[in-house]
C-alpha positions as a Markdown table, in Angstrom:
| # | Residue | x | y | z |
|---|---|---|---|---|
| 1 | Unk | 102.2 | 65.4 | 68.5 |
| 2 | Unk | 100.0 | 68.1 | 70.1 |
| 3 | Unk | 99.9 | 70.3 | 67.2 |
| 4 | Unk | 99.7 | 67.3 | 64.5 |
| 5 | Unk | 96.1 | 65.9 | 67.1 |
| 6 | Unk | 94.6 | 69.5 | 67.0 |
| 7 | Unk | 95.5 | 70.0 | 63.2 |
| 8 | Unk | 94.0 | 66.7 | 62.9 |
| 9 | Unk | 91.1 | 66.4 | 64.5 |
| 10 | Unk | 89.4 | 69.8 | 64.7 |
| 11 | Unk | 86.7 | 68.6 | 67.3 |
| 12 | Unk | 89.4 | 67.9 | 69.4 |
| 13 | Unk | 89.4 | 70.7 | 72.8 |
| 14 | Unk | 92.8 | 70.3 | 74.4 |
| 15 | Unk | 94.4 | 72.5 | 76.5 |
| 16 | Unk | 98.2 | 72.9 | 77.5 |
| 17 | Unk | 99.2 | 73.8 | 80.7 |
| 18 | Unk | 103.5 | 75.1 | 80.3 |
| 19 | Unk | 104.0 | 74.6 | 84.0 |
| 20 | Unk | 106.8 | 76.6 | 85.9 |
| 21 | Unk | 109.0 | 74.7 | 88.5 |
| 22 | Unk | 106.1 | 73.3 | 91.1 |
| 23 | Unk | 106.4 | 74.1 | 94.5 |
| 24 | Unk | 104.4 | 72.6 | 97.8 |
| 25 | Unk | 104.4 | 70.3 | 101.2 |
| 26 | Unk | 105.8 | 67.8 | 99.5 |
| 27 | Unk | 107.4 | 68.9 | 96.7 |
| 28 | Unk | 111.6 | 67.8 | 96.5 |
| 29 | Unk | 112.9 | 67.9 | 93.0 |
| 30 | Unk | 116.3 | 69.2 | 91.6 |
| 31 | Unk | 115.0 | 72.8 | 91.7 |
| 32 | Unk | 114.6 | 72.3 | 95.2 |
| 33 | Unk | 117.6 | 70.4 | 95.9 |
| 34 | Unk | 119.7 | 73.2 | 94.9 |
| 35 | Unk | 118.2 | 75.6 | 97.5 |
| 36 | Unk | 119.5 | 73.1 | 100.0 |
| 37 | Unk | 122.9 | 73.6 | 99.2 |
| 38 | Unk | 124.8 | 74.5 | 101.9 |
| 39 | Unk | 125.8 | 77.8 | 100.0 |
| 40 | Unk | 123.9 | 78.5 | 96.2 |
| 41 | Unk | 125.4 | 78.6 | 93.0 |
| 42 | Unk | 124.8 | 81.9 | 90.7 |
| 43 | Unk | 126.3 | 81.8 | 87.1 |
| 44 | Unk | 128.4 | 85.1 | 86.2 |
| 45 | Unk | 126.4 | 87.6 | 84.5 |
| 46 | Unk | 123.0 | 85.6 | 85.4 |
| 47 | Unk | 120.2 | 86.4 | 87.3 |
| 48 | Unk | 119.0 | 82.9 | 86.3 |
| 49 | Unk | 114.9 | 84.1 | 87.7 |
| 50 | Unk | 112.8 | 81.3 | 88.7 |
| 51 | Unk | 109.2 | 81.3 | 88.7 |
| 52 | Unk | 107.5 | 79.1 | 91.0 |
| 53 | Unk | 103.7 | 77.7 | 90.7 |
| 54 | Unk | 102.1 | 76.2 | 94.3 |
| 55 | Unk | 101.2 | 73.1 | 93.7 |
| 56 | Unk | 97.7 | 73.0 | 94.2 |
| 57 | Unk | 97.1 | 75.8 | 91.8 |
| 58 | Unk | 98.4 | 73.4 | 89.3 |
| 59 | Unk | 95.3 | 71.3 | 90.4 |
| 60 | Unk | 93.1 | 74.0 | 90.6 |
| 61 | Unk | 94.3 | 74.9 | 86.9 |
| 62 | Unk | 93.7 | 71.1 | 85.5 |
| 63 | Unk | 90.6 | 71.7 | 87.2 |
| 64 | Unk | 89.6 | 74.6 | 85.6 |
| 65 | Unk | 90.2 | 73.2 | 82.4 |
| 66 | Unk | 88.0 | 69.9 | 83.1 |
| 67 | Unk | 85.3 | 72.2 | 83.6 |
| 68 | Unk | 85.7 | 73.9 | 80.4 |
| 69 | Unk | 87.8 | 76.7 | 80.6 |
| 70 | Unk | 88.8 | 78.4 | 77.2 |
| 71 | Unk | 91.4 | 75.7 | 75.5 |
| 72 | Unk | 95.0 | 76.8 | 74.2 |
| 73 | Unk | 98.3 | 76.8 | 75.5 |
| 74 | Unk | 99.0 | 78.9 | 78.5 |
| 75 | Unk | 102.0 | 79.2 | 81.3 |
| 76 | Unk | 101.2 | 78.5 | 84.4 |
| 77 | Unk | 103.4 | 80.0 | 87.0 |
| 78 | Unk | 102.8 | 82.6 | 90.0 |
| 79 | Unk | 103.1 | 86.3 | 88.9 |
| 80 | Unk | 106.7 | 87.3 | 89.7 |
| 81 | Unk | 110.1 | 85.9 | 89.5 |
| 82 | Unk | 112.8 | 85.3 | 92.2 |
| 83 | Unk | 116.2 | 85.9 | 90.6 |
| 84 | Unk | 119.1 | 83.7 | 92.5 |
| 85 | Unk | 119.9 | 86.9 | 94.9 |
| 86 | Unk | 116.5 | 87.0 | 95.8 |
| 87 | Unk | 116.5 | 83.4 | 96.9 |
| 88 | Unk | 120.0 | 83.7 | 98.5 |
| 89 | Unk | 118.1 | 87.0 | 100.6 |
| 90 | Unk | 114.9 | 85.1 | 101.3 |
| 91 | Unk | 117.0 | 82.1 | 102.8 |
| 92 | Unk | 119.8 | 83.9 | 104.8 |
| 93 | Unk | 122.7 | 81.7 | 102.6 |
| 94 | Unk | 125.8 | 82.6 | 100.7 |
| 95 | Unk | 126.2 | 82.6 | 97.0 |
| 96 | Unk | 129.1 | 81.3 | 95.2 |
| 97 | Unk | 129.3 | 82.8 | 91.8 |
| 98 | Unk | 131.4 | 81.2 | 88.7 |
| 99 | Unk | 131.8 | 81.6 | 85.2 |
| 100 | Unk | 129.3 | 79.6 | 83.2 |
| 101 | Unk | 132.9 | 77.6 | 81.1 |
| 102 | Unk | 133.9 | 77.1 | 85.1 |
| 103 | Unk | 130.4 | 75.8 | 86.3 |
| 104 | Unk | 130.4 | 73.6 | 83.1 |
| 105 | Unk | 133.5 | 72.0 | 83.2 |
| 106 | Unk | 133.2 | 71.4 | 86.7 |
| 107 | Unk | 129.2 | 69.3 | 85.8 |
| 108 | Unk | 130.9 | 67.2 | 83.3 |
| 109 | Unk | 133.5 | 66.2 | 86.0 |
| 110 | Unk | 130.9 | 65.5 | 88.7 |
| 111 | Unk | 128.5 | 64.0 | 86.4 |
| 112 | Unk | 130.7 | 61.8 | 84.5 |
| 113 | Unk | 131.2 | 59.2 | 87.5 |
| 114 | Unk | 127.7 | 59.7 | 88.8 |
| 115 | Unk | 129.1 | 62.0 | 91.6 |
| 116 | Unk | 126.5 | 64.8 | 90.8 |
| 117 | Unk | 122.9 | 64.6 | 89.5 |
| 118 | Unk | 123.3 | 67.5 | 87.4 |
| 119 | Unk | 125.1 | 67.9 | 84.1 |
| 120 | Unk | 126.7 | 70.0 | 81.9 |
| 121 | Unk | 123.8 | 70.2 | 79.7 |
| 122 | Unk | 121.6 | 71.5 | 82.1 |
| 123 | Unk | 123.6 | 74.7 | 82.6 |
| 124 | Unk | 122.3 | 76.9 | 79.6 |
| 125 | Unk | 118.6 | 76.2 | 81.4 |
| 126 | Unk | 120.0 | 77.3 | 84.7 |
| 127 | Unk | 122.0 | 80.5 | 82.7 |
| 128 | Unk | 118.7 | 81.3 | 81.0 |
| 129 | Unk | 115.6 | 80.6 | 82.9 |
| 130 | Unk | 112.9 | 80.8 | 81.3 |
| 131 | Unk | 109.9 | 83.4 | 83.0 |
| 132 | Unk | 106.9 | 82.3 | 82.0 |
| 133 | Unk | 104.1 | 85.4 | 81.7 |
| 134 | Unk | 101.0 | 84.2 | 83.1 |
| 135 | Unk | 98.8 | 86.8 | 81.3 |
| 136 | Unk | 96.6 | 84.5 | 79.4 |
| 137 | Unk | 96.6 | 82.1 | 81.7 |
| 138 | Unk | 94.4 | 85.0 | 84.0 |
| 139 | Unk | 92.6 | 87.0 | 81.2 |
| 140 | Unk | 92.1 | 83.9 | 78.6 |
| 141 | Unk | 91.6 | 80.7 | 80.4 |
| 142 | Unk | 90.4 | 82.6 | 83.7 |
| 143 | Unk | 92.5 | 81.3 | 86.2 |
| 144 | Unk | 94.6 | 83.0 | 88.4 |
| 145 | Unk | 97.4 | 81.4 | 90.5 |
| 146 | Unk | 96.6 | 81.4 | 94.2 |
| 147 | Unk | 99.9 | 82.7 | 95.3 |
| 148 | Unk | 102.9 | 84.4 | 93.6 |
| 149 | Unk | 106.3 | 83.0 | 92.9 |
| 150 | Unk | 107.3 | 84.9 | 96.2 |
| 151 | Unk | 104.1 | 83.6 | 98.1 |
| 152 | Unk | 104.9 | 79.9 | 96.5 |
| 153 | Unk | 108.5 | 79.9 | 97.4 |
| 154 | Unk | 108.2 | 80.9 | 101.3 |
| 155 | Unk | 105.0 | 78.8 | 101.3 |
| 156 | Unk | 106.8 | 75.5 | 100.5 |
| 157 | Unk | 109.8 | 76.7 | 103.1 |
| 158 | Unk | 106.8 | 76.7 | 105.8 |
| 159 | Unk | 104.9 | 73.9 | 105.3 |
| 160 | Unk | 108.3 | 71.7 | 105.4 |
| 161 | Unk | 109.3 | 73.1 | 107.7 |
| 162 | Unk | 112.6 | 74.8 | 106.3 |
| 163 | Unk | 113.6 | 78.5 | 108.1 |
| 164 | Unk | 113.9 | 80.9 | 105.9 |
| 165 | Unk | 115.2 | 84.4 | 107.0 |
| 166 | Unk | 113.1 | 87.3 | 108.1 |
| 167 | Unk | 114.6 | 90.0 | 106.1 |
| 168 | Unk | 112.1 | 89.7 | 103.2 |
């Protein structure tokens, strides 16, 4: 619908904003949730990276483009990725690791009574993460990201509170 208003009406400006998983104070979603786990989950032959965006840089971005910033489509996410290792490092917690058939059979058991949240369809995005580059974003539109993935992930830990280990 995006495409079909731009091809549409050429005087249109519009920007898009591809936003990575959104981290901050209060910030609890089902990215989150999972690094709550008692122990994380890694899919076999995965580093399933996620990149994380502080939440008021997603402001700051929406505000750049109010104040007319170069329009387009750009990915919005903290320079860097944290692959599931990293996380498991950064928050002093085991990793269990399964074979994506395993992990999938195993959401379509949970999920089918409404025991878990998550379902078997959301494994392939787990499996392949997407890692948004944020290249335009910083040399097209002009705005860079107050903190990295990194910076964003420990950031959110702090201001809620959550330890998170010292080895990193």
């Amino acid at each position: 619908m995006l495409v079909q208003a731009r091809t549409d009406h050429l005087a249109l400006a519009q920007t898009v904003l591809c936003i990575g998983t959104i981290l901050g104070e209060q910030v609890h979603n089902q990215i989150t949730a999972l690094f709550e786990k008692p122990r994380l989950i890694a899919i076999r032959g995965s580093a399933s990276p996620f990149v994380f965006i502080w939440d008021e840089d997603v402001t700051g971005a929406i505000a750049h483009a109010l104040a007319g910033a170069p329009t387009g489509c750009f990915n919005l996410a903290g320079d860097g990725a944290l692959g599931i290792r990293e996380i498991e490092q950064r928050l002093g917690k085991g990793c269990i690791e399964w074979p994506a058939r395993v992990l999938k059979a195993a959401l379509a058991v949970g999920s089918a009574p409404g025991v878990s949240r998550y379902g078997p369809e959301q494994l392939e995005f787990l499996r392949y993460r997407p890692v948004l580059a944020n290249r335009a974003l910083k040399e097209v539109f002009g705005y860079r990201p107050t903190k990295t993935s990194a910076q964003a992930f420990v950031a959110a830990r702090a201001a809620q509170a959550i330890p998170i280990s010292r080895s990193r």
